[in-house]
C-alpha positions, -999 to +999 in steps of 0.1 A: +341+209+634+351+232+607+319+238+597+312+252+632+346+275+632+336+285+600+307+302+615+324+313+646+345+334+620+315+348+601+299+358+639+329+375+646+336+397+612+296+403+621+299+416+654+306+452+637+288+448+603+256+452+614+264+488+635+275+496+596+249+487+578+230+522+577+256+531+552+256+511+523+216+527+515+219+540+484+190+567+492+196+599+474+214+627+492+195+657+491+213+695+486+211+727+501+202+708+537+173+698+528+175+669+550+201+653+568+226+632+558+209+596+551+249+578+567+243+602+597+229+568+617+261+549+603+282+580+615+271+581+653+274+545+656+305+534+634+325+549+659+315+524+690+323+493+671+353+487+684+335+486+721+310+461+705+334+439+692+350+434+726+314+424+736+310+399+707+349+383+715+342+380+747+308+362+746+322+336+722+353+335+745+335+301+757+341+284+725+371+291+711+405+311+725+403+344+711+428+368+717+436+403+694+465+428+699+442+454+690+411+472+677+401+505+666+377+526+647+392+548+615+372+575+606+387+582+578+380+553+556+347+547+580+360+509+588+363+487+622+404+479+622+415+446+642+447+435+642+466+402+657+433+385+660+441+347+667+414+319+671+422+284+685+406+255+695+413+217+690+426+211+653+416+247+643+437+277+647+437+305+625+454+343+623+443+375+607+471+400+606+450+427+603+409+425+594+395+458+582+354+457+583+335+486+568+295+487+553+309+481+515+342+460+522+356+441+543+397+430+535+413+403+557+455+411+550+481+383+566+457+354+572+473+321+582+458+284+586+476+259+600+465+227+584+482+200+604+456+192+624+431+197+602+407+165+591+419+169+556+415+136+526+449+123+515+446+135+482+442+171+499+471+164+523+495+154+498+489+181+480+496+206+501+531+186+510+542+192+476+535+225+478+551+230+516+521+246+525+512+228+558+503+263+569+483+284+542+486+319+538+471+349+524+448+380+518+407+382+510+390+413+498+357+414+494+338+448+481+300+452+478+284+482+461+246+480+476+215+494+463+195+486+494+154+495+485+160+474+454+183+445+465+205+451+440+244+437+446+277+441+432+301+421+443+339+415+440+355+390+460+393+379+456+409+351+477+451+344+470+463+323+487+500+323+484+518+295+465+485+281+457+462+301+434+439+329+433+398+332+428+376+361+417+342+364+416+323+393+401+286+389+397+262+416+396+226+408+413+192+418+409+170+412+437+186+391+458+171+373+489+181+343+505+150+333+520+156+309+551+127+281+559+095+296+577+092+263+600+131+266+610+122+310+618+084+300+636+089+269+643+056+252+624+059+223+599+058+238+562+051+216+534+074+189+519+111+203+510+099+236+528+131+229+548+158+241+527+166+277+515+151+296+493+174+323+468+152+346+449+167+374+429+181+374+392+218+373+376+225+401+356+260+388+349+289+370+368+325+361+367+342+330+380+382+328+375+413+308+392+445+316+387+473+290+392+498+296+414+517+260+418+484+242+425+475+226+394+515+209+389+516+201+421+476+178+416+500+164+382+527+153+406+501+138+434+481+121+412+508+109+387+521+091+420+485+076+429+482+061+394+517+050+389+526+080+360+551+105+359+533+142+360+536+144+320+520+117+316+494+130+344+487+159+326+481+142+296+456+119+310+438+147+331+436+170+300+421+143+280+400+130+305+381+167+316+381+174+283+360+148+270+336+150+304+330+185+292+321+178+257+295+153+268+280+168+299+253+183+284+242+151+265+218+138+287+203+168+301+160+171+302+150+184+272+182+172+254+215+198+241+204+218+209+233+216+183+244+251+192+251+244+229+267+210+216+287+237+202+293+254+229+303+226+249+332+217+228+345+249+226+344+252+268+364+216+263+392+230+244+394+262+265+396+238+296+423+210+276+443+244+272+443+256+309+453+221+317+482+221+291+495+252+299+480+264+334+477+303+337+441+314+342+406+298+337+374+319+334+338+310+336+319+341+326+277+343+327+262+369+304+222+362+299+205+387+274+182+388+298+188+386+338+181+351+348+161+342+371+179+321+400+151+304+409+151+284+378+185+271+395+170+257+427+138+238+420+155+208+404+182+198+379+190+224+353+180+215+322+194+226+281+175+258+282+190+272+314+225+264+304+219+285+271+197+311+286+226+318+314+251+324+286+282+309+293+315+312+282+344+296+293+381+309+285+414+300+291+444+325+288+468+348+308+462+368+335+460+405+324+477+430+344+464+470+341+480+487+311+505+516+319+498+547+303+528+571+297+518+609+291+523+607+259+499+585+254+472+610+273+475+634+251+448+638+224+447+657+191+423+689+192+396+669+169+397+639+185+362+621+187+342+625+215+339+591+229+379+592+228+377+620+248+354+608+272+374+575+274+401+595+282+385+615+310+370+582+326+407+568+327+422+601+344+391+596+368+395+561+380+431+568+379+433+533+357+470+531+347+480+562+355+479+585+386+445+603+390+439+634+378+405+647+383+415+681+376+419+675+338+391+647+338+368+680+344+381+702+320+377+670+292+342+663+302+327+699+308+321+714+273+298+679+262+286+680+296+272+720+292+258+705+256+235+673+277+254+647+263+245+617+290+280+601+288+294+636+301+271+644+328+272+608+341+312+611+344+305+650+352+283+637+385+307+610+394+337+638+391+322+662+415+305+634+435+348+617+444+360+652+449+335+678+462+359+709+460+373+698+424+380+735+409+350+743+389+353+786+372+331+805+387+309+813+354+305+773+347+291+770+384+257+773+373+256+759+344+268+727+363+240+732+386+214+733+354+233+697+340+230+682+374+194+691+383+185+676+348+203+644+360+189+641+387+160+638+370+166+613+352+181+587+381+217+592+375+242+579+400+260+604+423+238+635+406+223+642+443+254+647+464+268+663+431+241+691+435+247+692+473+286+700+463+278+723+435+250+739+457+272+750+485+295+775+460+262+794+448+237+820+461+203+816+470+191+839+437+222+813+416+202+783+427+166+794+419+180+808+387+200+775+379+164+749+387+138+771+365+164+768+339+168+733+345+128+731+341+124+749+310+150+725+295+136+693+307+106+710+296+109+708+262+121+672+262+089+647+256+084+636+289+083+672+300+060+682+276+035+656+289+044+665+327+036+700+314+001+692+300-007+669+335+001+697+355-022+722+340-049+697+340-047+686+374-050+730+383-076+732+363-094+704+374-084+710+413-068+680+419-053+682+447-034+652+453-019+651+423-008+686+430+011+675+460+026+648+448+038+670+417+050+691+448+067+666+462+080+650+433+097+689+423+112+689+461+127+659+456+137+656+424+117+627+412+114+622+373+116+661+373+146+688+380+146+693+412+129+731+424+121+739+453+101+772+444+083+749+426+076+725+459+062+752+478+041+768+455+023+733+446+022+724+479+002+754+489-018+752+467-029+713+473-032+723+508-054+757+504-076+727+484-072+703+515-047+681+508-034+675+550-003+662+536+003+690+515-001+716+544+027+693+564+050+697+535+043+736+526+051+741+568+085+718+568+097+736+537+089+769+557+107+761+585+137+745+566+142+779+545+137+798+576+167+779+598+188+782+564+184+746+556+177+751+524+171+774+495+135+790+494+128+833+490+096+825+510+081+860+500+087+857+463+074+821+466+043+833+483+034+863+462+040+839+428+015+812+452-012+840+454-012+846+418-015+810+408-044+812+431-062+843+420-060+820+380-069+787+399-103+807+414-113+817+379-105+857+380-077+877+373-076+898+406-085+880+440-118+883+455-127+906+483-137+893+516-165+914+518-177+903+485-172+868+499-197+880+530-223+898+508-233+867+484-256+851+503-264+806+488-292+785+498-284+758+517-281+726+506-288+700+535-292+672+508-255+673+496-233+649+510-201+666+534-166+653+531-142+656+561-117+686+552-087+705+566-104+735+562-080+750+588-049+740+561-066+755+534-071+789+553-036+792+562-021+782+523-025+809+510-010+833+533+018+830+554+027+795+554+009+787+589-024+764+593-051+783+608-071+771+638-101+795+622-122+809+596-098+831+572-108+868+567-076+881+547-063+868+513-079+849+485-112+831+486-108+797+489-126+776+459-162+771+466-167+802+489-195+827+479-174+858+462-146+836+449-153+808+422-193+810+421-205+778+404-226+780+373-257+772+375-255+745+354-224+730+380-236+707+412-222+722+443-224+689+459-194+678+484-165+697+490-147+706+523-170+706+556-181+737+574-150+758+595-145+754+633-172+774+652-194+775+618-232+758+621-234+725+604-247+736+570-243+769+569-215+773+546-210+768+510-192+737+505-167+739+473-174+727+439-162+693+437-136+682+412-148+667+383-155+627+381-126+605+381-126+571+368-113+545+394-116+557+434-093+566+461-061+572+439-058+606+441-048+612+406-070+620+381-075+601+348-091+623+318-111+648+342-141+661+325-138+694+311-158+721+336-179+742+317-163+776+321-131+757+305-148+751+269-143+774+239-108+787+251-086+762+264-055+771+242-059+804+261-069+793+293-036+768+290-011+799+281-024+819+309-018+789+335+017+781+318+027+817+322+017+819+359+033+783+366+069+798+352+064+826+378+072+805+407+110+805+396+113+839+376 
């Protein structure tokens, strides 16, 4: 019976969770409207939860009497608010003063159980008459801090009851799935023990406390009773007992205790003998050096290499309360060290024992921030990402920009909707100012240096799908500073080559700069395109069409046709639009007789296919990039060197580098 209200209780906190769900994705939020807001699902239907909670009570109105004073939706804090909600049936009957839901937290203030009725074990029942708590109250919280595409969980739950004792749980998970059985979701007959559950994921760390509130005298004075003892003597015998249970639980484990975690075990025993002596708080802390793997949990009995692997501590003391801070003590000297500073400006922006001040978190954080220290920018993002309209000087608005893009980059929480913020307060020649300097620093880090080198090689070698996704990789910020010059001149360029997806990416960033969506001087973007073209085709001016029409090439009916966009590739390079036709104006595309003519030591084998209206084999294909090893990837893996590359490749390198930094100059 309790088992089944205990699920009617889940179903109903569920009846709104799911309409919230869009929210907790942890997807980056792009700046400058570059696409809309990934909680704008969660933000049109958030707001008819309450209506779908009536639906959900009164369904389940036909197992339980279920009755609520009343119900709204708060925008401000984004959350489902019940109040008075009161279930009863047979020995059960709970109330929930007031049950807030939202996609990351969910807090249940003024619950009551009335146990009278309730199938309890003596023991239990006595219990809870020494305390004169035949009806239970208290509050849950429970917060949850989702990573969604990786499964990743933080979770924080606290449950007081009042008079009794408190329980926390932290625990920070990696992966997590509860997997239920195939044969109970299709209804076939799995293999032996397929039945029960399966958890996958891994346990990065974890916390398990209680706090005693009354309950642990009150078991003294119950049990003293059962066994004829007064509760000193109670608490004597139960100290000794669990302590030597502890000591020796680990003897007879598979694979038998190592000394150490004999150790260990004896230590946990005096930790526990103390809780019991002197009850305040017990905590049960996991902290693996790696993250463990929970399946290692649930295919049999643990043995003495999980229990050390999991790296547990247990530890008895008093319940810490949060630190005041008076303003004396927030006040540094002038060559104070950074990480006290930084420690400082964290405090001020959690508002940890003191009121927050986000003002003067800023102003601590900004000069380390302008110099790339990690620490600052992390805080920096997380400053800007609470409050959006935080004062920021006008001069350091940029700058912020530059130390944001460059976090970005490198997968830093709350750098995206930082950018969006900072974004907002600058003009369109601040922000493409702000991301080629954000480039040329991340460009002389390592890993920009290699990006560098892959980039020119992939020109050079006309690989076009590599091109696009460095193009989409610049438009989204991806293990690069974000630059959206950048994005569209790649993404012509892979699509003048071919690339279909390319051209779809060069149009939607066309029409987003055009509608004010986002950041993008299309002309200056396109005449920097051209130029990167006129290098890419081999020359330093770009062909003439009639050049192109006065070059006449034997056909080769022997060489083998791939399926191009040859309509994309016409349209690339000028204007931004795919062509239905044959281009006339503009750059010759590769291949084409007048723009890069092939040595005649170079096969002219494959290529794009002939243009609409054209006679099969009448055209030129392109040169073909050079081999590849592997197939199908679309990235290319120490391309052979073409033949007009050799003998000046440092040169040949400058010349692309300085017409790559044009896109954003």
């Amino acid at each position: 019976m309790i088992g089944r209200f205990a699920a009617l209780t889940l179903a109903l906190a569920a009846a709104a969770v799911p309409a919230s769900l869009p929210a907790t994705a942890q997807a980056p939020k792009p700046h400058g409207g570059i696409a809309e807001d990934p909680a704008g699902l969660a933000d049109v239907v958030l707001p008819y939860t309450p209506y779908l909670f009536d639906f959900a009570v009164t369904s389940m109105r036909s197992l339980a009497a279920i009755t609520y004073t009343g119900r709204r939706y708060d925008p401000i804090t984004r959350s489902l608010v019940v109040t008075g909600l009161d279930v009863d049936r047979d020995a059960v009957h709970f109330r929930v003063g007031q049950m807030r839901i939202a996609a990351d937290q969910v807090i249940l203030d003024d619950v009551s159980v009335d146990t009278t009725r309730l199938p309890l074990d003596r023991t239990s029942r006595a219990v809870l008459d020494e305390l004169d708590r035949k009806i239970v109250t208290g509050s849950v919280t429970i917060g949850l801090d989702l990573d969604a595409p990786r499964a990743n969980y933080l979770v924080q739950a606290t449950a007081r009851l009042d008079g009794i004792g408190a329980f926390d749980i932290d625990a920070d998970l990696k992966g997590f799935h509860f997997l239920a059985p195939l044969d109970q979701i299709d209804g076939s007959q799995g293999p032996a023990g397929s039945g029960q559950p399966e958890i996958r994921g891994r346990l990065a760390s974890a916390d398990v406390a209680f706090t005693d509130m009354g309950l642990v005298t009150a078991l003294y004075a119950v049990l003293g009773r059962e066994q004829g003892l007064n509760p000193q003597a109670a608490k004597g015998a139960a100290t000794m007992i669990a302590g030597a249970a502890i000591a020796g639980m680990f003897a007879d484990l598979p694979g038998g205790a190592a000394p150490a975690l004999q150790q260990r075990a004896r230590a946990w025993s005096a930790a526990v003998q103390a809780f019991l002596r002197d009850p305040d708080r017990l905590r049960v802390s996991f902290r693996p050096v790696e993250a463990f793997d929970l399946a290692r949990l649930t295919g049999g009995a643990a043995d003495a290499r999980d229990i050390e692997d999991l790296g547990a501590d247990v530890v008895a003391g008093r319940a810490v309360a949060q630190t005041l801070l008076s303003p004396q003590e927030l006040q540094l000297a002038p060559d104070a060290p950074l990480g006290d500073v930084l420690a400082l400006a964290d405090t001020l922006l959690k508002g940890r024992g003191t009121p927050q001040n986000s003002g003067r978190a800023l102003e601590l954080i900004m000069p380390a921030a302008m110099d790339g220290n990690r620490t600052a920018v992390a805080l920096l993002a997380q400053a800007i990402a609470m409050n959006p309209y935080v004062s920021i000087a006008q001069e350091k608005l940029a700058p912020t920009y530059v130390s944001l893009d460059l976090a970005l980059a490198e997968g830093l929480p709350f750098a995206a909707e930082s950018l969006d913020a900072i974004g907002r307060r600058l003009s369109p020649a601040e922000i493409v100012g702000a991301e080629d300097e954000a480039v040329a620093t991340w460009r002389q880090t390592p890993v920009g240096q290699r990006q560098r080198a892959s980039e020119i090689e992939a020109f050079r070698s006309r690989d076009w799908a590599t091109i696009r996704r460095l193009a989409y990789a610049y438009y989204e910020g991806a293990e690069m500073p974000r630059n959206i010059m950048r994005a569209y001149g790649w993404a012509s360029i892979a699509a003048a080559g071919g690339d279909r997806a390319a051209a779809r990416l060069r149009d939607e960033l066309t029409r987003a700069a055009g509608s004010g969506k986002l950041v993008l001087p299309l002309d200056r973007a396109r005449k920097a395109t051209d130029d990167l073209w006129t290098l890419i085709l081999g020359g330093d001016e770009p062909a003439s069409p009639a050049a192109a029409d006065a070059a006449p090439v034997e056909e080769s009916p022997a060489a083998p046709v791939e399926g191009g966009d040859d309509g994309a590739a016409a349209g690339a390079a000028g204007d931004g639009s795919v062509s239905a036709g044959p281009s006339t104006e503009g750059p010759a595309r590769p291949g084409r007789s007048g723009g890069d003519v092939a040595p005649p030591s170079q096969s002219r084998a494959g290529g794009a296919g002939p243009e609409p209206g054209a006679t099969s084999g009448s055209d030129t294909p392109p040169a073909p990039p050079p081999p590849r090893a592997g197939s199908g990837s679309g990235e290319a893996i120490e391309p052979a060197v073409r033949p007009e590359d050799t003998g000046g490749d440092g040169e040949r390198e400058t010349a692309y580098e300085g017409r790559l930094r044009t896109l954003s100059t």
